[in-house]
C-alpha positions as CSV (number, residue, x, y, z in Angstrom):
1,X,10.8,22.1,-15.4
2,X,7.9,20.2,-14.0
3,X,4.3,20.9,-14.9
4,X,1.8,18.6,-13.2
5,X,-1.6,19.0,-14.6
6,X,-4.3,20.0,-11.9
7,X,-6.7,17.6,-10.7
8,X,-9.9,19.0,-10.4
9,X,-12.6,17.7,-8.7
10,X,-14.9,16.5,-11.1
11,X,-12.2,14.6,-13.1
12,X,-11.1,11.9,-10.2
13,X,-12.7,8.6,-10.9
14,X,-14.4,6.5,-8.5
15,X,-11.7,4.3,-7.6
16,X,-9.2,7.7,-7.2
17,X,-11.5,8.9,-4.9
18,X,-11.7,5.5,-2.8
19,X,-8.2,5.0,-3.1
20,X,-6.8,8.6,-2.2
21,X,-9.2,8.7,1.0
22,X,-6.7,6.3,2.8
23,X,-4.2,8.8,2.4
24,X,-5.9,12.1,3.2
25,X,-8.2,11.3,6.3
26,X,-5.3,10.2,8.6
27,X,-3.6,13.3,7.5
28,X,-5.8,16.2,7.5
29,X,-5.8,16.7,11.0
30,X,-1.9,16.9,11.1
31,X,-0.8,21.1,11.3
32,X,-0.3,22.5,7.7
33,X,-0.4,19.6,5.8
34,X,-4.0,20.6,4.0
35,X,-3.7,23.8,2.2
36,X,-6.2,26.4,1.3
37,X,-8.8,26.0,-2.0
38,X,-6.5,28.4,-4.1
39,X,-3.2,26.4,-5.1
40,X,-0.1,27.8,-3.9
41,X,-1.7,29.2,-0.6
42,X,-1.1,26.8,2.6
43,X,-2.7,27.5,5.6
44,X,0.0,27.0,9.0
45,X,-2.5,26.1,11.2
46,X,-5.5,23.7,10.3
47,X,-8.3,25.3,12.2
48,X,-10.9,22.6,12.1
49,X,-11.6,19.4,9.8
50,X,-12.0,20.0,5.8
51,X,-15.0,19.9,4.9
52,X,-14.3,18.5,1.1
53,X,-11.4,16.7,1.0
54,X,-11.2,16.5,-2.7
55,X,-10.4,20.2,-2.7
56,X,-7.3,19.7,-1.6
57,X,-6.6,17.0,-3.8
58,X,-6.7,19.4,-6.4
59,X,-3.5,21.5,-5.3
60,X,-1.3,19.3,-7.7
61,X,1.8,19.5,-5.5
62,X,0.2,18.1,-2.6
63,X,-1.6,15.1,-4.6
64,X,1.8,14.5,-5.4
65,X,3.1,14.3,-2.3
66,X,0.4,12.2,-0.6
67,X,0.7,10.0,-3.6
68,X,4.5,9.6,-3.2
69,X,4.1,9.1,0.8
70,X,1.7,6.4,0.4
71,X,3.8,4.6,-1.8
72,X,7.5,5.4,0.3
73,X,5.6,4.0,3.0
74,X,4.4,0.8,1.1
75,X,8.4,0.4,-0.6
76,X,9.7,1.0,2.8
77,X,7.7,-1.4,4.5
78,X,8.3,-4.3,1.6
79,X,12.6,-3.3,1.9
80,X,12.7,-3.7,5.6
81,X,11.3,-7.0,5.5
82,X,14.1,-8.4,4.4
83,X,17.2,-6.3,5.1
84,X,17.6,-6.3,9.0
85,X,17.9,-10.5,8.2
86,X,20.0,-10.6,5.6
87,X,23.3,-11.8,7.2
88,X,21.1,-14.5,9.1
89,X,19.9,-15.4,5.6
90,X,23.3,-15.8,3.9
91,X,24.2,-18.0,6.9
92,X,21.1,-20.4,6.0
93,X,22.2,-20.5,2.2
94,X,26.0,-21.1,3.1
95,X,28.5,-21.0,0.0
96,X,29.7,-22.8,-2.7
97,X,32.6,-21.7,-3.0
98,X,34.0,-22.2,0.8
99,X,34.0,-18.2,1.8
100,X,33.7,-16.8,5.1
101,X,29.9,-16.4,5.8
102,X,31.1,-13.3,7.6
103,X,32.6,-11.8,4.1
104,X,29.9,-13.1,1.8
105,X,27.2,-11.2,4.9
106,X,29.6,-8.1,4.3
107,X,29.6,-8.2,0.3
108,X,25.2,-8.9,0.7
109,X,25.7,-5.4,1.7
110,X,28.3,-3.6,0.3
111,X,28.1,-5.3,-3.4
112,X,24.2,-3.5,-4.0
113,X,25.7,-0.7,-2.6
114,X,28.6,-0.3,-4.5
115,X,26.6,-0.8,-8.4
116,X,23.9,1.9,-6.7
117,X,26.9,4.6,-6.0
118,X,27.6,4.0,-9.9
119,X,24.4,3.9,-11.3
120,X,22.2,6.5,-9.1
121,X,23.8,10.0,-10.7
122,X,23.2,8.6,-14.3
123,X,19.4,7.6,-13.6
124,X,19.9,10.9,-11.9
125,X,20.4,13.3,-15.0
126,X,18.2,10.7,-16.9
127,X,15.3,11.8,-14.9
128,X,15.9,15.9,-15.7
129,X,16.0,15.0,-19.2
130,X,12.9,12.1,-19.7
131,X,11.5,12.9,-16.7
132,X,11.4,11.8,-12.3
133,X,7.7,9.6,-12.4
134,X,9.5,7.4,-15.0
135,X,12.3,6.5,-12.7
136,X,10.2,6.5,-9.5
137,X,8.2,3.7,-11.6
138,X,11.5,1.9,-13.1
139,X,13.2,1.6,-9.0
140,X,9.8,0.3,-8.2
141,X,9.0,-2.6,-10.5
142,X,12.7,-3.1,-11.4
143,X,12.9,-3.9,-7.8
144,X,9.9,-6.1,-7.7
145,X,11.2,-8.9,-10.4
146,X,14.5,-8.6,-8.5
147,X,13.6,-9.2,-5.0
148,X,11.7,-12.3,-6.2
149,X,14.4,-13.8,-7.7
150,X,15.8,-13.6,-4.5
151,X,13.6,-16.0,-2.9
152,X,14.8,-18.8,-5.4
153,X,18.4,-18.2,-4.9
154,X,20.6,-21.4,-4.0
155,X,23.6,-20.1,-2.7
156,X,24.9,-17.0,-0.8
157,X,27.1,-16.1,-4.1
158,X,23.8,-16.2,-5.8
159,X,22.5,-13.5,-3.4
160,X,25.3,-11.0,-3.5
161,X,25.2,-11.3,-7.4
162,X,21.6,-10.1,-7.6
163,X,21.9,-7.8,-4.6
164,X,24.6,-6.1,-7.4
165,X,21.8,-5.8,-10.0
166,X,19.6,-4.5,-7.4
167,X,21.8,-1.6,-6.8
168,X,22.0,-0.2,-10.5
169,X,18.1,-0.9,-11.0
170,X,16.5,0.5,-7.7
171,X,17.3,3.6,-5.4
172,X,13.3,4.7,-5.0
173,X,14.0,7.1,-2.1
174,X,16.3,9.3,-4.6
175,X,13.5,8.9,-7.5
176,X,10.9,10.0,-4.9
177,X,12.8,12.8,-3.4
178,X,13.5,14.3,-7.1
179,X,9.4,14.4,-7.8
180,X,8.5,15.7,-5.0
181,X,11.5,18.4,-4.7
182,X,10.5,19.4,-8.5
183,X,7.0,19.9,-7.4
184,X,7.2,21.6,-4.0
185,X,7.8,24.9,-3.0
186,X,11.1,26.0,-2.3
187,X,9.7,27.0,1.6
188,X,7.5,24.1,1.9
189,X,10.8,21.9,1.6
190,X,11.7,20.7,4.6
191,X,7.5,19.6,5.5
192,X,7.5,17.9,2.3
193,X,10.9,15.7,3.1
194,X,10.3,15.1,6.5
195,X,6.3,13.9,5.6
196,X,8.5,11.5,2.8
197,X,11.0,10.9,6.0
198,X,7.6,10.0,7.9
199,X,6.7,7.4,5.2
200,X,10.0,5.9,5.0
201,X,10.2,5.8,8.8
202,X,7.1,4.8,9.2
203,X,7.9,1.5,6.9
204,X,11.2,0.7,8.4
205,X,9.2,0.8,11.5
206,X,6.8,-1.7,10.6
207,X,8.9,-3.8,8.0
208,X,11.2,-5.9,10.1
209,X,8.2,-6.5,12.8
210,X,6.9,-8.2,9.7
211,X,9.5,-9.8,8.0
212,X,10.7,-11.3,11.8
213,X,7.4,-12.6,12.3
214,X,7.3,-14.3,8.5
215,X,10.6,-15.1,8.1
216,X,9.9,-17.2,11.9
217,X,6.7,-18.7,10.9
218,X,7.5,-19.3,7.5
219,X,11.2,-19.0,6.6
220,X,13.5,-16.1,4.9
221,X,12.1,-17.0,1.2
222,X,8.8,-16.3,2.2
223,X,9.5,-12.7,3.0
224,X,10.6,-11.8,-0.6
225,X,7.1,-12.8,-1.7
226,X,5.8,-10.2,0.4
227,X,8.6,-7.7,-0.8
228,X,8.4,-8.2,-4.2
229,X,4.4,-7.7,-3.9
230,X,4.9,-4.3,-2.0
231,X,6.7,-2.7,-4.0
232,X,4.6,-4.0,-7.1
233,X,1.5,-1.9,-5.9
234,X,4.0,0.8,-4.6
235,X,4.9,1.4,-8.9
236,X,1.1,1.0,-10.0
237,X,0.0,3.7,-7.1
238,X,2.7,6.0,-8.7
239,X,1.5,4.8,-12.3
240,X,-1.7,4.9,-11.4
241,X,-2.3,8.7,-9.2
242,X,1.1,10.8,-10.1
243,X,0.1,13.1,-13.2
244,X,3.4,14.7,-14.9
245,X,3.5,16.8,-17.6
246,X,7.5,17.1,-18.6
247,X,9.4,18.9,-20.5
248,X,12.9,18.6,-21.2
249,X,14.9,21.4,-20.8
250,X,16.9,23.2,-23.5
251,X,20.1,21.6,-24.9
252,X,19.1,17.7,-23.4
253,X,20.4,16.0,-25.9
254,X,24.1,17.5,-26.0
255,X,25.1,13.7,-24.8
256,X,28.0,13.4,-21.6
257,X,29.4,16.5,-22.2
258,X,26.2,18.3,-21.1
259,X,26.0,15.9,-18.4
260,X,29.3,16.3,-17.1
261,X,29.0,20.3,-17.0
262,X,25.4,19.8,-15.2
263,X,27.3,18.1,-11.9
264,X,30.4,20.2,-12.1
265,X,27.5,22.9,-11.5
266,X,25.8,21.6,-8.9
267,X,29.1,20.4,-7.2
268,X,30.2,24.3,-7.5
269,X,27.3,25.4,-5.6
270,X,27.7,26.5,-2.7
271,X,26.8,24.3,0.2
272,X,26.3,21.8,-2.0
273,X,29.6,19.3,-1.6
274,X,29.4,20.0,2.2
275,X,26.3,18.6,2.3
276,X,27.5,16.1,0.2
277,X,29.8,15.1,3.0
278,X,27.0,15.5,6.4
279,X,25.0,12.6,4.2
280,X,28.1,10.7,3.5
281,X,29.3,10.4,7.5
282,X,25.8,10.3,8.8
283,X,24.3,7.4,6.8
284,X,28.2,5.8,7.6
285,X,27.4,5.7,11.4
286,X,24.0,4.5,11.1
287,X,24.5,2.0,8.7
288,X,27.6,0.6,10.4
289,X,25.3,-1.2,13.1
290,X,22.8,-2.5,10.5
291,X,24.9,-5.8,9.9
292,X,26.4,-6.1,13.3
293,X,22.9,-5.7,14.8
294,X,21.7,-9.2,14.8
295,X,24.7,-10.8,15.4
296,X,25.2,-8.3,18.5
297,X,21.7,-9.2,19.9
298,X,22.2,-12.8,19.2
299,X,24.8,-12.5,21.8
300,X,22.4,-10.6,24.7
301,X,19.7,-13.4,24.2
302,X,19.7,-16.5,26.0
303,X,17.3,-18.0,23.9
304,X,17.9,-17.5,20.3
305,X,14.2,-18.6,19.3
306,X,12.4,-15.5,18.5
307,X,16.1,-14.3,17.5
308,X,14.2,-12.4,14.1
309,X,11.2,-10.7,16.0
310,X,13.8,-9.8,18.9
311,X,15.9,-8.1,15.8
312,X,13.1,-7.0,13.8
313,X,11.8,-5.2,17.1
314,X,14.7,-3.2,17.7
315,X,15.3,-2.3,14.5
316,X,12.0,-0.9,14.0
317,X,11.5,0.5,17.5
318,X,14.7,3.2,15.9
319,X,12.8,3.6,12.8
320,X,9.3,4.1,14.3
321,X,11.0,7.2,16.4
322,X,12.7,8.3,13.0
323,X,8.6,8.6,11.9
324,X,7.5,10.5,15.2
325,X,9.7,13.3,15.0
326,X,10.9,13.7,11.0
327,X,7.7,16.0,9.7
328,X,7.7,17.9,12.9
329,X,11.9,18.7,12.6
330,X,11.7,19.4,8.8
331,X,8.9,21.7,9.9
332,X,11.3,23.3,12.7
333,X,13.8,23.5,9.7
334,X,11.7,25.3,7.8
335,X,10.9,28.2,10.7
336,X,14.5,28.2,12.4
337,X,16.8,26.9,9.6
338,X,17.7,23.2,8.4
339,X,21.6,23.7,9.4
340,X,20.7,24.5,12.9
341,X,18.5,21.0,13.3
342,X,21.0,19.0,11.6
343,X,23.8,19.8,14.1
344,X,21.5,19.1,17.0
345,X,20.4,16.1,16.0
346,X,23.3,14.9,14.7
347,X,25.4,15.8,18.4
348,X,22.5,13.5,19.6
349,X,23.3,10.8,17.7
350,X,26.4,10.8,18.7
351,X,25.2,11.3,22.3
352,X,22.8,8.2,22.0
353,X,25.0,5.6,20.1
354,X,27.9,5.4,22.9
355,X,26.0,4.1,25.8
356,X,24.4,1.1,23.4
357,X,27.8,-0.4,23.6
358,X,27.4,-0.6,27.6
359,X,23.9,-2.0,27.5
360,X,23.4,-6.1,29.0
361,X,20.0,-6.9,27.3
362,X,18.0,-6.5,24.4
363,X,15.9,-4.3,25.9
364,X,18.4,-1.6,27.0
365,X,19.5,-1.6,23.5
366,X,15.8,-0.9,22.2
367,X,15.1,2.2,24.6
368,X,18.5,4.2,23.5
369,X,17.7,2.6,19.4
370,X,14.4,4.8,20.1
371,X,16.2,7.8,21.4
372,X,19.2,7.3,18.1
373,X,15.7,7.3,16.3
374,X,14.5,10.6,17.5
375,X,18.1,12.1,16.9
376,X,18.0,10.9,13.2
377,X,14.3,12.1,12.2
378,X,16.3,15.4,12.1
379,X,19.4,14.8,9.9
380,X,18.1,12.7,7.2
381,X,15.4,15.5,6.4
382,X,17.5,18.4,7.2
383,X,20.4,17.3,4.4
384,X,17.5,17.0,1.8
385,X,16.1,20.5,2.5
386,X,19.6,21.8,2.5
387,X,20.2,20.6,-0.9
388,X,17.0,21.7,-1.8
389,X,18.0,25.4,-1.2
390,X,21.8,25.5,-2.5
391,X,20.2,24.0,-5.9
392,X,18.4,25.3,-8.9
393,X,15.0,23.9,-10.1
394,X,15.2,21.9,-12.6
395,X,18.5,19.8,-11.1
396,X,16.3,17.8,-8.8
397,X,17.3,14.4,-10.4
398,X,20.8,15.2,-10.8
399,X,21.1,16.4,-6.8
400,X,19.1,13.8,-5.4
401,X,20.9,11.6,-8.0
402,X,24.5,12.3,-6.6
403,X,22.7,12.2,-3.0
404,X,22.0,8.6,-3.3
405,X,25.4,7.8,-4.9
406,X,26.5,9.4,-1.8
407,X,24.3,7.3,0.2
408,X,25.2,4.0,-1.3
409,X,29.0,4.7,-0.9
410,X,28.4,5.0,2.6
411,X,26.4,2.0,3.0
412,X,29.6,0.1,1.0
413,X,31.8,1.2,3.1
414,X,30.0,0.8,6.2
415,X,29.9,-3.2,6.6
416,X,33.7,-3.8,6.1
417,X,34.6,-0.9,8.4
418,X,31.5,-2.4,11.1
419,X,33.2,-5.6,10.4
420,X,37.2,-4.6,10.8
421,X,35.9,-2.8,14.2
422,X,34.2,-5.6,15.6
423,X,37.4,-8.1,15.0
424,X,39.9,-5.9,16.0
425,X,38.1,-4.6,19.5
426,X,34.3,-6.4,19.4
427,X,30.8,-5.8,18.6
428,X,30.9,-3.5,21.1
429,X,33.3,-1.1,19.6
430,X,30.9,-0.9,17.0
431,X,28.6,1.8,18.9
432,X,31.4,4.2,20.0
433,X,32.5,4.0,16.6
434,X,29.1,5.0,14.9
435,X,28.6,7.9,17.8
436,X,32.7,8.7,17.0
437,X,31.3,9.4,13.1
438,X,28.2,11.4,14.1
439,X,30.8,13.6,16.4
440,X,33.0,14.5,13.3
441,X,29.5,14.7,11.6
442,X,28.7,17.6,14.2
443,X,32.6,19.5,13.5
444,X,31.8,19.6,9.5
445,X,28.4,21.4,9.9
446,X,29.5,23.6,12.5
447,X,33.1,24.5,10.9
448,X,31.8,24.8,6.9
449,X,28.3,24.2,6.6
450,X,26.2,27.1,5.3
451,X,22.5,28.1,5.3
452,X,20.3,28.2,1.8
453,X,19.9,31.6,0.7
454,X,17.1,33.7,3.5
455,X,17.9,30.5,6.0
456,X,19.1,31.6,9.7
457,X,22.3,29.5,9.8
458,X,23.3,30.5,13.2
459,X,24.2,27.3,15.7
């Protein structure tokens, strides 16, 4: 269990006060994010503005929460400066050894990946048993040394190797989503993941805009500077305004064999593997386009000169739409039931990704990336929540663990599957294939997917 000490008032320090303001003001206004004076109580509908902010700082759940926004916001923001131009980047650095720069753009992908699917369920059950601020800290200046040793790399070899270390070091969304499921109540699930949904939309939105813009004023190093300085102040916000008081539960130290009985558990719950399997196929088809992307709107353009804003802008255009409509479809989830949102959404992902592969400019291509972006500010939420409710408390780091394991598999197996559809029937293909996954996505949740316990699971 999780106890986080309350905050009162009187015991925030200048600079906590100066600093949390950022967060609360542009968020108070939004319907039943500020709860009432006593903890525990949340008011549905915010009638008017609060009149002392700092009383709802001292609900320690919510402090949390902000808190952990703020910085999946800033993390998110520093990541997708970089990612959308990786395979343009591998391309500059060329290789050594006299591989394919389409393979080495693949294993830039897939290798971090792969060594996160491995690593995430042990820093998983680590956090249940030393605690989840510890690891939210660890992804978040673990990934700061590593993503500026990126900027010095001399070779694409170079990059894919640290790309691997990456992977078993980082994996901040799972550490977040573990501190803030631990801390949240079990009804106020789905509002709290699609507010984290809402940060890291929010940043994916507004990361590649950036990194396009540096990476054509001042090169692909230069965005690894601002990166690795992101997610720097993203870890000393969380050291900083996160207060945890943890304790370990009963028989921690029993070694692998307690471990291995703690995820045959969760993986017995019901719901649970299911689940498992919406996150796996969903984050398959959206991640297949993320390497084909550029090299897909490189071939729509006429002039390649603002090739990285054109990219970054389409990119983020999906993940800007992602921001506008997560909190306000976890929220739905919360009223009507998570599985009935994910299987809409997910049909309209499918629904949205087959016409891209018709479209004859970039700009076609943004407009249905916005409307795939809508469709997906519903499923990545939705899956969370789910887990949420088929779980115990106390397993959040082991679930959310085994969740971004699941994740990372996906996104290993997505580039060489992209990559095996575009040479065998185009970059094209690539669209109907995505909208093919989120189809069979749609059969799993309707044929086997159940609701939490007091959920309407009706379709």
């Amino acid at each position: 269990m999780v106890h986080l000490v309350p905050v009162q008032p009187c015991q925030m320090g200048r600079w906590d006060a100066i600093g949390l303001r950022l967060v609360v003001y542009p968020l108070v206004r939004a319907r039943g994010i500020i709860p009432g004076q006593r903890e525990g109580v949340a008011r549905t509908t915010l009638m008017g503005p609060i009149r002392n902010w700092r009383e709802s700082l001292a609900v320690p759940w919510h402090r949390t929460l902000l808190v952990i926004f703020l910085a999946q916001l800033t993390t998110a923001v520093g990541f997708s400066s970089i990612f959308p131009f990786l395979p343009l980047y591998v391309q500059s650095l060329g290789s050594v050894t006299g591989a394919d720069i389409e393979l080495m753009a693949g294993l830039v992908f897939s290798a971090q990946a792969f060594t996160m699917m491995i690593a995430s369920p042990i820093w998983g059950l680590v956090a249940d048993r030393f605690g989840r601020k510890l690891m939210v800290q660890r992804a978040m200046f673990g990934g700061s040394v590593i993503l500026l040793l990126m900027a010095f790399v001399r070779s694409s070899e170079e990059l894919v190797a640290l790309r691997a270390i990456q992977g078993t070091i980082t994996g901040t969304v799972a550490a977040s989503n573990a501190l803030v499921a631990s801390v949240a109540p079990r009804r106020r699930t789905g509002f709290a993941m699609g507010l984290l949904q809402v940060g890291l939309g929010a940043g994916v939105a507004l990361g590649p805009l950036l990194g396009g813009a540096v990476a054509d004023a001042y090169g692909y190093r230069s965005a690894f500077y601002v990166t690795s300085a992101l997610l720097f102040v993203s870890g000393l916000m969380v050291w900083r305004w996160v207060h945890e008081s943890f304790i370990a539960p009963a028989g921690s130290g029993e070694g692998q064999a307690r471990w291995i009985r703690h995820w045959q558990a969760i993986l017995s719950a019901q719901g649970v593997r299911i689940s498992y399997a919406m996150r796996f196929t969903s984050q398959l088809g959206q991640q297949m386009i993320v390497p084909m992307a550029p090299l897909f709107i490189a071939s729509l353009m006429t002039d390649a000169t603002r090739l990285n804003t054109v990219t970054g802008l389409v990119v983020g255009t999906g993940a800007a739409f992602t921001t506008l409509t997560a909190i306000y479809l976890g929220r739905l989830g919360d009223q009507v039931g998570h599985r009935k949102v994910l299987i809409y959404s997910s049909l309209g992902a499918a629904c949205f990704y087959w016409p891209a592969s018709l479209v004859g400019s970039p700009w076609q291509l943004l407009a249905l990336q916005a409307a795939v972006g809508v469709a997906l500010g519903g499923v990545v939420p939705s899956i969370s929540a789910l887990l949420a409710g088929y779980t115990q408390i106390g397993e959040e780091g082991a679930v959310y663990g085994l969740d971004n394991s699941i994740r990372s598999a996906a996104q290993s197996v997505a580039p060489m599957v992209a990559s095996g559809v575009a040479i065998a029937f185009g970059l094209r293909a690539v669209f109907v294939a995505a909208a093919a996954v989120f189809g069979v996505a749609v059969l799993l949740a309707l044929i086997w997917l159940p609701g939490p316990v007091g959920e309407a699971v009706s379709a």
